[in-house]
PLY file of the C-alpha trace (Angstrom):
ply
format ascii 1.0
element vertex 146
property float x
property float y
property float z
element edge 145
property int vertex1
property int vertex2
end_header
0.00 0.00 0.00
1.11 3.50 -0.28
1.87 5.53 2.64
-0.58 8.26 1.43
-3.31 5.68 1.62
-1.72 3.94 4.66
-2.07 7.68 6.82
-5.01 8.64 5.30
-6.64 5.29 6.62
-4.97 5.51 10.11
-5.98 9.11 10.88
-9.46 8.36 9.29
-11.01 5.36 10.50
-12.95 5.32 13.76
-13.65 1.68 12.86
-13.20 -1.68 10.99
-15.53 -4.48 9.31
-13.51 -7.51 8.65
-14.32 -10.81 7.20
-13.68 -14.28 9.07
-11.09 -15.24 6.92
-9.26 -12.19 6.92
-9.37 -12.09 11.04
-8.14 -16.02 10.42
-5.13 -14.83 8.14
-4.53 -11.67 10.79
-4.14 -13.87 13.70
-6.91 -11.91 15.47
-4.76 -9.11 15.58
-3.90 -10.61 18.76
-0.57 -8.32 18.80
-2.76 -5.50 18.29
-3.94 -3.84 15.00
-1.82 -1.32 13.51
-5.07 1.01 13.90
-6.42 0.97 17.61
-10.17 0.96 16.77
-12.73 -1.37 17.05
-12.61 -4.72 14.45
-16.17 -6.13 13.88
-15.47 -9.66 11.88
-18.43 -10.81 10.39
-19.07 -14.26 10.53
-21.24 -17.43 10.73
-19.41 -19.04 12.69
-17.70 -17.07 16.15
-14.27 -18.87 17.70
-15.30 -19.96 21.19
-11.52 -20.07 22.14
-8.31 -19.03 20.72
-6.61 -15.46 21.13
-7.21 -12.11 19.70
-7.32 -9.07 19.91
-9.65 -7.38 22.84
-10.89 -4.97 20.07
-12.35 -7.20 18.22
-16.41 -8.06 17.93
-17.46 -10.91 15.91
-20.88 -10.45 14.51
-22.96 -13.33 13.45
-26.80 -11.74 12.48
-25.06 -10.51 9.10
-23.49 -7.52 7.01
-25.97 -4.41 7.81
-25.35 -5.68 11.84
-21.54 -5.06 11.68
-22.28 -1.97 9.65
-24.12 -0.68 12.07
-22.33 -1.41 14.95
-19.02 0.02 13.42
-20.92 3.21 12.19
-22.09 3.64 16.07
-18.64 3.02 17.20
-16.69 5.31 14.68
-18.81 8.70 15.62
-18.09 10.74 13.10
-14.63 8.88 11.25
-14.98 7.03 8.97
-15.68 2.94 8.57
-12.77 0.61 6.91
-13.10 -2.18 5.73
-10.54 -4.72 6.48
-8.92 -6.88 3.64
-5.32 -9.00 3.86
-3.57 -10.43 0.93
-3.47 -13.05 -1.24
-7.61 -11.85 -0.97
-10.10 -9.41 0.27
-12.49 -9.66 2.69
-14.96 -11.23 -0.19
-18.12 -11.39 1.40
-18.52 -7.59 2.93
-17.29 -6.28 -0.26
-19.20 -8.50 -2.29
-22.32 -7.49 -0.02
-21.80 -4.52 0.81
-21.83 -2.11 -2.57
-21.86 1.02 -0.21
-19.82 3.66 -1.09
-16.49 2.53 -2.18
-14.62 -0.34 -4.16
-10.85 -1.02 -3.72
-9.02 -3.61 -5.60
-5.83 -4.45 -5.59
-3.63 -5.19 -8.82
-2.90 -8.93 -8.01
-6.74 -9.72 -7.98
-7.35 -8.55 -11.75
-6.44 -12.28 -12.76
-7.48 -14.31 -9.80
-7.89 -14.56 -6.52
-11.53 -14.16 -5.14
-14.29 -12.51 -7.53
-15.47 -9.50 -5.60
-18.60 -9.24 -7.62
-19.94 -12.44 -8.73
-23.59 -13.25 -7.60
-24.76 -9.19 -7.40
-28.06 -10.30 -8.53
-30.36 -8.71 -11.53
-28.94 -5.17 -10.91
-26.02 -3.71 -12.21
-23.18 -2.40 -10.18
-22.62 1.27 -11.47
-19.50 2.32 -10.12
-17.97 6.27 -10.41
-14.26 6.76 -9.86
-13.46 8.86 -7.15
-9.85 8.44 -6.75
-6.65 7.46 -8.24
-3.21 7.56 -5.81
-0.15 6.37 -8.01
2.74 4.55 -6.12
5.45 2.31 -6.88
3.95 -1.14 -7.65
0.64 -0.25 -6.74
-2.41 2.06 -7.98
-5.15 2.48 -5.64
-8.72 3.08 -7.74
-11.32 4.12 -5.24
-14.90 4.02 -6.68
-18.55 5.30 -5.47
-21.02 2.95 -6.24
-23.97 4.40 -7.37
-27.75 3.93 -6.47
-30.30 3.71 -8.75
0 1
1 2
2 3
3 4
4 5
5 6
6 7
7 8
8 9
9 10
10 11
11 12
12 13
13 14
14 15
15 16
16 17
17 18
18 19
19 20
20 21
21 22
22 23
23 24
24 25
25 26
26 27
27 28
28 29
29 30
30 31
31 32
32 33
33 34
34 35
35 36
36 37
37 38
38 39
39 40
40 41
41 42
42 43
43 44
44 45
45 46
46 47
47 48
48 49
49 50
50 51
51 52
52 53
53 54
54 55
55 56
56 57
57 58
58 59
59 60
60 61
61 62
62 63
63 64
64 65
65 66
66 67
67 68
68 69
69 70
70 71
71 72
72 73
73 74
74 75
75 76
76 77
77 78
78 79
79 80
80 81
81 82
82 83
83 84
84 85
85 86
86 87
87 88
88 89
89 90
90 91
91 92
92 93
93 94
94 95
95 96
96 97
97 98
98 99
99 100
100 101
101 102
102 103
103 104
104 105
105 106
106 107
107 108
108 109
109 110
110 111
111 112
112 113
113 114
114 115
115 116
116 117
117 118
118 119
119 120
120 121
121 122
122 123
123 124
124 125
125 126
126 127
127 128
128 129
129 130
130 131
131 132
132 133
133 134
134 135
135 136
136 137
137 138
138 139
139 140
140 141
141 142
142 143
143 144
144 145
């Protein structure tokens, strides 16, 4: 990532929506999370032991639940959306279509499909954004409601 984007999210997230397997990969952040906020990891299926983090909130009753709790707990900053490599946090991004779409290069040929099963409507997306860096271009996108 590029520092730019790197600050930008540190000084502007009040909170974070992460998928299972991306709080799997992360270890639960049980070092701590390079942002101190709240982590809300959405998922089926909540660890009933193991170690992470103490800022982390697993929600089970689905996307608009984590959503909503990370909105409450930001205040007024902004909501991330956590995502690891070799893949994103599929299933929030897939299910969300809020505001924003990030994708990084090394998922344009593989990897997880972001938006496969969106249903009968079509994703409009407007871009917002373009930061250049070495090895990396980050595309931000609106999505737009009909």
């Amino acid at each position: 990532m590029s520092k730019s984007v790197i600050e930008a999210w540190q000084t502007e997230s009040g909170a974070i929506v992460s998928g299972r397997r991306t709080f799997d990969m992360a270890g639960g952040w049980k070092e701590g999370h390079p942002i101190d906020v709240p982590i809300f990891v959405l998922t089926h299926d909540p660890p009933t032991h193991g170690e992470w983090s103490p800022r982390v909130t697993f929600v089970p009753e689905g996307l608009q639940r984590a959503v909503d709790l990370a909105q409450e707990a930001a205040g007024v900053l902004a909501v991330g959306r956590m995502r690891r490599r070799p893949g994103p946090t599929a299933a929030p991004v897939r299910h969300a279509r809020r505001d924003r779409a990030q994708c990084l290069p090394h998922l344009l040929g593989g990897g997880i499909r972001l938006f496969d099963n969106l249903g009968p409507d079509s994703l409009r997306l407007e871009q917002a954004s373009v930061i250049e860096s070495t090895g990396v271009t980050h595309i931000r996108y609106r999505v737009l409601h009909a």
